[in-house]
Steps between C-alpha positions, in 0.01 A plus 500: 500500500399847615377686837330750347140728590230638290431843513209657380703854480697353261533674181267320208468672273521446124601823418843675467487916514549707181737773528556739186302247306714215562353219692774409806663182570395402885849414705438209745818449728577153635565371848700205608376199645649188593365159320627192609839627614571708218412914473243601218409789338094563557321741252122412545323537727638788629306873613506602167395244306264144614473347128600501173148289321522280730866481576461564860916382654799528285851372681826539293728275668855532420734461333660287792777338557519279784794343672656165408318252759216685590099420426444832266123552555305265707081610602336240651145379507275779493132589355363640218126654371339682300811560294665352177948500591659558204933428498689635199864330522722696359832323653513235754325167566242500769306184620118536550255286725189499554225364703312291202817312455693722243861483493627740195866682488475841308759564293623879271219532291217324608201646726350279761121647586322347783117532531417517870103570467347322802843448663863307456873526655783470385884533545797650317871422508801529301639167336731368690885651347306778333677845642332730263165650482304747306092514457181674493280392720119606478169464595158558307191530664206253427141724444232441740370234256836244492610560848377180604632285197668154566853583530736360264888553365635531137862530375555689191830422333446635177392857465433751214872629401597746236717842397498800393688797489781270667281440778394156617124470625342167695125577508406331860123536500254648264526629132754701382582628103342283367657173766288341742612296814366181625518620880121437674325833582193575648483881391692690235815548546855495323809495650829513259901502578725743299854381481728727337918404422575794312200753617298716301193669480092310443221616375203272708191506377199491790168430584319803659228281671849369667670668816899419449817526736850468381772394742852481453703225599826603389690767368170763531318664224351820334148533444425821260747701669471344856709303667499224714795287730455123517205406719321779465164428365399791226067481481375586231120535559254401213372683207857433299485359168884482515839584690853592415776340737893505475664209652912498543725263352406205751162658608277256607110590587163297564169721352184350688144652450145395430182663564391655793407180753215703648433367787628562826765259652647468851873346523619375797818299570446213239137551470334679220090551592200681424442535859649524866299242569601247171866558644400484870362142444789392265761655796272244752545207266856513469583560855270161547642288269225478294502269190408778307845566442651191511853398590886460315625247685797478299626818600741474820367837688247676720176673303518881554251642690258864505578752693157586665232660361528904458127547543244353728292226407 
């Protein structure tokens, strides 16, 4: 869902400065995009920071509202490799389709996580009287070793859900005090919402073998003295065995981390590869129409298409 380039000059890495003997909090400020109609808020990848494990895109999209009659967000057929997406509904109903025949509407808190490995397309639309939306959409990079895996969806209704310190957490992926999530990984990771009516301060415990990122969704937060607006992502590097935050009364914030991926990835426009030319040849086989990627046919639209190729082949 993304136009995006890899750039080798982009920050990596794992480290946040010490000043005074206090290790800093990395700022990474979003841009907007537009996804299907809608404007989103895009944290990663940016210049100053490619992955977070192997997070490698984070959208925040919403909240919206859209106007009584019209299709709310609507992203036709288009390709995916190399990648794991990964939708956290937080309100809305969305529709997914895909090209090995799945048909699954996403509802507040499930996730929806589709395996692309060798390749798969899909589409995304709002169900149909649905005005409102509000999500996380993300992506997780396959290592070298999965990248060609037999692509495949799963739909995760129930997740890990508990409180403390009047704060609601959903565990989406990974292990978390003590929880662990069903969600299918292929590298360590964890990825946990933080829902907070009343707000308050948490004490999270960490992994240091784990690089983490905290992004706000609403309302902001403090982070040891630091603060950060909604939809800024606040890195915090690796080497932490734990991490004070303050969220506001209604504070909402996704934590994703996981170690270090390792391995470097190239990301362009829905492709995620370990190689220009792994995402040259998947560009060629969409443009063709190869069966590779299938077909939706019961989604009334055109497929988007690439924008060419920034480098030479």
């Amino acid at each position: 869902m993304s136009t995006l380039v890899n750039d080798r000059d982009l920050a990596s890495s794992l480290e946040c400065p010490v000043v005074d003997g206090k290790r800093q909090v990395q700022h990474v400020a979003p841009r907007t995009a537009d996804v299907g109609g809608i404007p989103v808020n895009r944290v990663l990848p940016s210049r100053q920071r490619r992955l977070v494990g192997a997070w490698c895109f984070l959208d925040h999209a919403g909240p919206a509202v859209f106007e009584v009659g019209s299709r709310g967000l609507r992203v036709g057929p288009h390709p995916h490799i190399g990648l794991q997406t990964f939708t956290w509904m937080i309100e809305g109903e969305v529709l997914h389709r895909d090209s090995l025949g799945n048909e699954q509407v996403i509802r507040p808190g499930q996730v929806n996580l589709m395996t692309a490995g060798w390749g798969i397309s899909h589409t995304e639309e709002s169900v149909a009287g649905e005005i409102r939306l509000h999500a996380a959409q993300l992506w997780i990079a396959l290592p070298e070793a999965d990248r060609r895996t037999d692509p495949r969806f799963d739909h995760y209704p129930t997740l890990p859900r508990w409180q403390e310190t009047g704060t609601d957490f959903t565990l989406l992926v990974g292990e978390f005090a003590g929880h662990r999530a069903p969600t299918l990984a292929f590298s360590a990771l964890v990825g946990l919402d933080l829902a907070s009516e009343q707000g308050g301060t948490l004490a999270l415990v960490l992994r240091e073998d784990f690089e983490y990122g905290v992004l706000p969704l609403e309302g902001g937060l403090e982070i040891e003295g630091d603060t950060f607006p909604a939809n800024e992502l606040a890195y915090l590097g690796s080497g932490r065995d734990g991490v004070t935050l303050t969220l506001p009364a209604g504070g909402r914030a996704i934590l994703v981390g996981g170690e270090p991926l390792g391995e470097e990835i190239l990301v362009w426009w829905n492709f995620v590869g370990h190689s220009k030319a792994e995402i040259a040849e998947a560009q060629r086989d969409w443009e063709a129409g190869s069966e590779r990627f299938g077909s939706i046919p019961a989604f009334e639209g055109e497929a988007l298409m690439p924008p060419p190729l920034p480098w030479k082949e």
